[in-house]
N, CA and C of each residue as an Amber inpcrd file, in Angstrom:
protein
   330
 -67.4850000   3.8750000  31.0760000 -66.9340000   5.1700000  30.7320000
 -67.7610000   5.7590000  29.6040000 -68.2470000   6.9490000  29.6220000
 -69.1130000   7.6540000  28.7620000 -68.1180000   7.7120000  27.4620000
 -69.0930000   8.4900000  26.1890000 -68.0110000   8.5680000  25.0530000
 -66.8940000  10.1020000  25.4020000 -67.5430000  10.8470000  25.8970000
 -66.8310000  12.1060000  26.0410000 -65.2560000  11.5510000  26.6940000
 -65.5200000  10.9240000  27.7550000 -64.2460000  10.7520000  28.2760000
 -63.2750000   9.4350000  28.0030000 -63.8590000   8.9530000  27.1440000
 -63.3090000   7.7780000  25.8780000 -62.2720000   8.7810000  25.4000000
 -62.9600000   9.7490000  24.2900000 -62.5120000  10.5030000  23.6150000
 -61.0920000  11.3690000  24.1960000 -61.6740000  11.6620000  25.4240000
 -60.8460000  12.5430000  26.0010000 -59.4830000  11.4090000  26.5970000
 -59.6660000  10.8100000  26.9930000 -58.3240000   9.5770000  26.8190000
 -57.3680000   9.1240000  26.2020000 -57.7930000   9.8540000  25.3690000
 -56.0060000   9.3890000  24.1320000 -55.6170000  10.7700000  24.2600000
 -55.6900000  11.9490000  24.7350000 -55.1710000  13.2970000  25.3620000
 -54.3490000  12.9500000  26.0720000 -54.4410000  11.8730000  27.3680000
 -53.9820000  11.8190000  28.1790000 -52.0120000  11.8620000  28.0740000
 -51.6600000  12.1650000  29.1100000 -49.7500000  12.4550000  28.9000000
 -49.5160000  10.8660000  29.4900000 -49.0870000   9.9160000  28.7790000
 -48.4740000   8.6520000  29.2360000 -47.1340000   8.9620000  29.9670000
 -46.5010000   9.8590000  29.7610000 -45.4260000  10.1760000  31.1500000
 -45.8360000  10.6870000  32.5480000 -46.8550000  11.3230000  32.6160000
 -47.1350000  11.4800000  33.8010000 -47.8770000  10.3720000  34.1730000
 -48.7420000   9.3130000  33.2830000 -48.8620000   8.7740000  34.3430000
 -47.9790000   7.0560000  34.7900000 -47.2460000   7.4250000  33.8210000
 -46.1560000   6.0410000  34.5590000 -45.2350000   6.8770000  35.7190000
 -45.4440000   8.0850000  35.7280000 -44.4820000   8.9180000  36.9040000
 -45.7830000   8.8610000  37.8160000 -46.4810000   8.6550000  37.8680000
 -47.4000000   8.5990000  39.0360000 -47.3940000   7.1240000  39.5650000
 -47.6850000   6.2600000  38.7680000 -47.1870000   4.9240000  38.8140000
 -46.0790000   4.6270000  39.7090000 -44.8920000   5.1260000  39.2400000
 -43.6770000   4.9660000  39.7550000 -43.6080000   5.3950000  40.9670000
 -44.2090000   6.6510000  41.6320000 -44.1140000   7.4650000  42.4640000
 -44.6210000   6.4750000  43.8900000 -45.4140000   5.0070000  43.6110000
 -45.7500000   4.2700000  44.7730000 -44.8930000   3.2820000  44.5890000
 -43.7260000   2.6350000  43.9570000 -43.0690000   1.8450000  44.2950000
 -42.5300000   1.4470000  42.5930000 -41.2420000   0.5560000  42.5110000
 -40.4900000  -0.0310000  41.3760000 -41.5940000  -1.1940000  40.7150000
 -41.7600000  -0.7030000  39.4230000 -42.1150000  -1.6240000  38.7010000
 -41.7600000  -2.2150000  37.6510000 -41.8470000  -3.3010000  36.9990000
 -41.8240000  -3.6000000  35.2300000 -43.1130000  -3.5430000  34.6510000
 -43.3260000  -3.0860000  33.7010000 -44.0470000  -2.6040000  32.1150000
 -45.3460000  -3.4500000  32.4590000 -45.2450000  -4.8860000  32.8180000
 -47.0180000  -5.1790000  32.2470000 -47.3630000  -4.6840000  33.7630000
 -46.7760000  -4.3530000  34.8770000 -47.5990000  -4.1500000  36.4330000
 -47.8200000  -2.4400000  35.9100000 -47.1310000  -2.1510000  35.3630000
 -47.4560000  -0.3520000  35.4000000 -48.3620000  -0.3800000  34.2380000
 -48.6630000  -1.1200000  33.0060000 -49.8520000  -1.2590000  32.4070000
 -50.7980000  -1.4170000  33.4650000 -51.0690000  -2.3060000  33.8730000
 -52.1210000  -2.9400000  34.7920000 -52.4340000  -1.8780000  36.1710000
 -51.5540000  -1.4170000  36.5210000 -51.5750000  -0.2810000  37.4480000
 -52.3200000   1.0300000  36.6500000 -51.8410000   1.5760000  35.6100000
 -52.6010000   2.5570000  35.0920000 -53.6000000   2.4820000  34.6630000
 -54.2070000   1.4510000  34.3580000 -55.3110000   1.1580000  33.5790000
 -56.1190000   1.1120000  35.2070000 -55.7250000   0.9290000  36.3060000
 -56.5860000   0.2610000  37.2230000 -56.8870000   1.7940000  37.8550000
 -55.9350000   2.8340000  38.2010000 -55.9210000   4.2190000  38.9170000
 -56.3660000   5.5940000  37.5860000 -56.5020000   5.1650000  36.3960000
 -56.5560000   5.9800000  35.6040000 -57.9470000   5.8780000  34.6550000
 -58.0690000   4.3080000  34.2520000 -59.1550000   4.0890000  33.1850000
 -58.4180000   3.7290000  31.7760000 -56.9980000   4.4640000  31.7600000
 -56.6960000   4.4630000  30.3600000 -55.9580000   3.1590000  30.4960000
 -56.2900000   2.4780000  28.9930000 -54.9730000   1.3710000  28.5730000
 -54.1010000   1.4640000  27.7570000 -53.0120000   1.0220000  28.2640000
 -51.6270000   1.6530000  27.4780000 -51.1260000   0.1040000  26.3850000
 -50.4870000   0.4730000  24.9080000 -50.1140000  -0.6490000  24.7100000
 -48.3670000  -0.6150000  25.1250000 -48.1260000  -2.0140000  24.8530000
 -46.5100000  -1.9930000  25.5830000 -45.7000000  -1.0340000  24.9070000
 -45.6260000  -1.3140000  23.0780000 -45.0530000   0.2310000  22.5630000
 -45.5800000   1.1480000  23.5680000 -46.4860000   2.2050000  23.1540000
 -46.6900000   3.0000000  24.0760000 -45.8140000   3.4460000  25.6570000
 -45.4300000   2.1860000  25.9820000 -45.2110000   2.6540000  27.5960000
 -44.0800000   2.7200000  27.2670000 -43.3540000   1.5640000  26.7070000
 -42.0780000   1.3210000  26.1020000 -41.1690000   2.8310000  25.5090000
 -42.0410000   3.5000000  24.7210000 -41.5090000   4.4110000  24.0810000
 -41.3540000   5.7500000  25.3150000 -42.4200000   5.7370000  25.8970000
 -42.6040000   6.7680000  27.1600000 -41.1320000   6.6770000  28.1650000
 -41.1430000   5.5050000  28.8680000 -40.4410000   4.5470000  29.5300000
 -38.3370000   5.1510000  28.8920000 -38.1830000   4.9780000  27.8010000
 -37.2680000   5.4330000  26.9420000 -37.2020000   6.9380000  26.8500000
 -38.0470000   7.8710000  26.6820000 -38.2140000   9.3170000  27.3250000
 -37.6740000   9.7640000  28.6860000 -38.3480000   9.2680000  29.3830000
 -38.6720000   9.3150000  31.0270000 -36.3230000   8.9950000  31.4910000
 -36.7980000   7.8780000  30.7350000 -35.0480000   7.3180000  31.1840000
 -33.8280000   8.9200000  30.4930000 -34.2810000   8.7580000  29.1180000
 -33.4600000   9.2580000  28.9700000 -33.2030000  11.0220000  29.7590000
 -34.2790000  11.6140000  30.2870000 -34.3990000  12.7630000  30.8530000
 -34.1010000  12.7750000  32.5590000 -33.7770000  11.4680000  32.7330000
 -32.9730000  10.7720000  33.8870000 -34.4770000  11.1230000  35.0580000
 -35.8460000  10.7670000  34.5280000 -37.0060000  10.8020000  36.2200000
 -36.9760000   9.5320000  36.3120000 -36.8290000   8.7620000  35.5310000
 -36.2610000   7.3580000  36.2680000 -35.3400000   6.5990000  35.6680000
 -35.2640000   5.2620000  35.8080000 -34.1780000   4.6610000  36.3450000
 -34.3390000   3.5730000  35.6710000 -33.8020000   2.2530000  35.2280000
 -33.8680000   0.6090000  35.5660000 -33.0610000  -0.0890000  36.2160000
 -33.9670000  -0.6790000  36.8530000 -32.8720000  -1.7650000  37.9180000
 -33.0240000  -3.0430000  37.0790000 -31.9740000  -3.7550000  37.8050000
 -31.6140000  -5.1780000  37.3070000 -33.1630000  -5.7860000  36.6090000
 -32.5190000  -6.2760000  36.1450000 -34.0120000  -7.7880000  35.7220000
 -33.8270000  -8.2830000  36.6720000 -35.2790000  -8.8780000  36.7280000
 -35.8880000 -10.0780000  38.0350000 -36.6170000 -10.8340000  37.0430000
 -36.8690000 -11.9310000  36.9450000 -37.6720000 -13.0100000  36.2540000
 -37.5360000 -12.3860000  34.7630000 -36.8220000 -11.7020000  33.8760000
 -37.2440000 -11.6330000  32.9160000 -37.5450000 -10.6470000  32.7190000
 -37.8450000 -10.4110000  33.1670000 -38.6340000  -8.4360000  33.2450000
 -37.7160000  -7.0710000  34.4660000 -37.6410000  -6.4180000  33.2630000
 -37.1680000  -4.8580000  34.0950000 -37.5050000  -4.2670000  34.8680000
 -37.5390000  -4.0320000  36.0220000 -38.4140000  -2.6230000  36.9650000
 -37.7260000  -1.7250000  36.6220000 -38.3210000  -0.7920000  36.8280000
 -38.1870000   0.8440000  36.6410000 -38.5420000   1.7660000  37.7910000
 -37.9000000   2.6080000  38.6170000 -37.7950000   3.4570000  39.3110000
 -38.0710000   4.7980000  39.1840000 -38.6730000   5.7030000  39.9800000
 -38.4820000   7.0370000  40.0200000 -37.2030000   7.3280000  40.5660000
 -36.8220000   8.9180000  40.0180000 -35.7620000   8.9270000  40.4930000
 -36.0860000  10.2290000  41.2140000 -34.9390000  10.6800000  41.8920000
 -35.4320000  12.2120000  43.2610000 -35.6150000  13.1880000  41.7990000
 -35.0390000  13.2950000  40.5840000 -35.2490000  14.3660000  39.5250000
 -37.2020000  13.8640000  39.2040000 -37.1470000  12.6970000  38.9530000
 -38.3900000  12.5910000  38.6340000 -39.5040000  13.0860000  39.4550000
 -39.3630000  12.4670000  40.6820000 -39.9210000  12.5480000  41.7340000
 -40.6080000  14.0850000  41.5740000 -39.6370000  15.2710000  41.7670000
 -39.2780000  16.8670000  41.5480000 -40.2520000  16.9120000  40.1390000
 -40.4130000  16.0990000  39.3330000 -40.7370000  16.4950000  37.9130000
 -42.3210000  16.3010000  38.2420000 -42.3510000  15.1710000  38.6120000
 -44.5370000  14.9440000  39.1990000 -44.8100000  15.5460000  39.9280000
 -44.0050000  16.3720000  41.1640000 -44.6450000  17.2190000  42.3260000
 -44.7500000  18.6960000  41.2500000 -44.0680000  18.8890000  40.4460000
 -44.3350000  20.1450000  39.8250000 -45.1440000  20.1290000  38.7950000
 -45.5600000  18.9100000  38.0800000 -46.8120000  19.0150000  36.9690000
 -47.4700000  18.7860000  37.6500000 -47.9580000  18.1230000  38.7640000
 -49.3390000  18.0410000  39.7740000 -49.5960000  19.3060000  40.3000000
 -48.7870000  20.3480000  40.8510000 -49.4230000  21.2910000  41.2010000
 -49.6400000  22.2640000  40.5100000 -48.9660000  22.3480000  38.7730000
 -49.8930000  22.9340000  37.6630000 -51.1540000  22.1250000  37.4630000
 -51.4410000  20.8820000  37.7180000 -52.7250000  20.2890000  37.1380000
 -53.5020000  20.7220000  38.2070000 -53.3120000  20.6250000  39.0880000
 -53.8100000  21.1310000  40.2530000 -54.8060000  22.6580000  40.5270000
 -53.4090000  23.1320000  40.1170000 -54.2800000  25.1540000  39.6420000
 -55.2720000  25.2980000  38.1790000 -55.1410000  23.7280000  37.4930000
 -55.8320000  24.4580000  36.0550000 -56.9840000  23.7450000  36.5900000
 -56.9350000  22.4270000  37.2640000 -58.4530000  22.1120000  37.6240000
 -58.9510000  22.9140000  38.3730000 -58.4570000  23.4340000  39.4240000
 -59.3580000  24.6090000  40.1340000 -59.7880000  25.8580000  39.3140000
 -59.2500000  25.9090000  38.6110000 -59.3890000  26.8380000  37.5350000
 -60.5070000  26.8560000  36.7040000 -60.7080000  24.9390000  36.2270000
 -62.0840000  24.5830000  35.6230000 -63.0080000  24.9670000  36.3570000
 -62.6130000  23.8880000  37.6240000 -63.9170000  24.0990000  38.3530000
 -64.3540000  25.2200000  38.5540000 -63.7350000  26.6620000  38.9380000
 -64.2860000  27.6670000  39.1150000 -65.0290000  28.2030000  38.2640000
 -64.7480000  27.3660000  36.6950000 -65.2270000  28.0610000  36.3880000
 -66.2560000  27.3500000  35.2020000 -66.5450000  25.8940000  35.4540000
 -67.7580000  25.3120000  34.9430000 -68.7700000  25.3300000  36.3830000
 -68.2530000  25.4740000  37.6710000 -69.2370000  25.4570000  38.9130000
 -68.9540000  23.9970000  39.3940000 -68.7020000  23.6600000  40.2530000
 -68.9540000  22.4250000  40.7710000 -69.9570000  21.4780000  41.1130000
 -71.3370000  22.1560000  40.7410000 -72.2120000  21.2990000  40.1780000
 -72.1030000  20.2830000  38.7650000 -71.7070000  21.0100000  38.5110000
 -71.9230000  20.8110000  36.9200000 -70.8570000  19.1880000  36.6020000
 -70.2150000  19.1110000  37.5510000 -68.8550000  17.7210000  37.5320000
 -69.6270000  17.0760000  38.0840000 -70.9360000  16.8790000  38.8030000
 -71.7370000  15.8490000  39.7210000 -70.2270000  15.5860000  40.7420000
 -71.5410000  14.1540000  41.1330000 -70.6900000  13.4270000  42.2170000
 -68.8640000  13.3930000  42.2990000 -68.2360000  13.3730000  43.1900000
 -66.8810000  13.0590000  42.7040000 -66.6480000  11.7620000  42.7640000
């Protein structure tokens, strides 16, 4: 990862992306670490998700189910669900937005 987009990584919204996370199936905290870090680049510490995780719940986009081994999964919920289809298709219009208007050369390869 270059430094620009080092930099640009602690920008990133840790609720959207444990709601993106969530959005492919129930998890607990170190698989949705390990999941974001794997679809995103960024690494989250457990505070971090923890505190997000406590947001997310309390604004009811997701959920916790029972413990299994020790550890919590966490769910999207149909509000959440509603909450990522509508910040994706603002992220959606502002990247087209970039692109139109740095050129799509200029992003190289995808």
């Amino acid at each position: 990862m270059g430094r620009r987009q080092a930099e640009l990584g602690r920008f990133t919204d840790v609720a959207l992306l444990v709601l993106i996370s969530l959005a492919e199936d129930a998890k607990h905290g170190y698989r949705m670490i390990q999941d974001i870090e794997a679809f995103s680049g960024t690494v989250l510490e457990p505070g971090t998700l923890y505190g997000a995780l406590m947001r997310l719940e309390d604004r009811d986009w997701i959920e916790a189910l029972p413990i299994v081994d020790r550890r919590r999964p966490y769910r999207l919920t149909p509000a959440g669900r509603e909450a990522l289809s509508e910040q994706l298709a603002t992220l959606r219009r502002v990247g087209e937005t970039g692109v139109k208007r740095i050129g799509p050369a200029a992003l190289g390869p995808a």
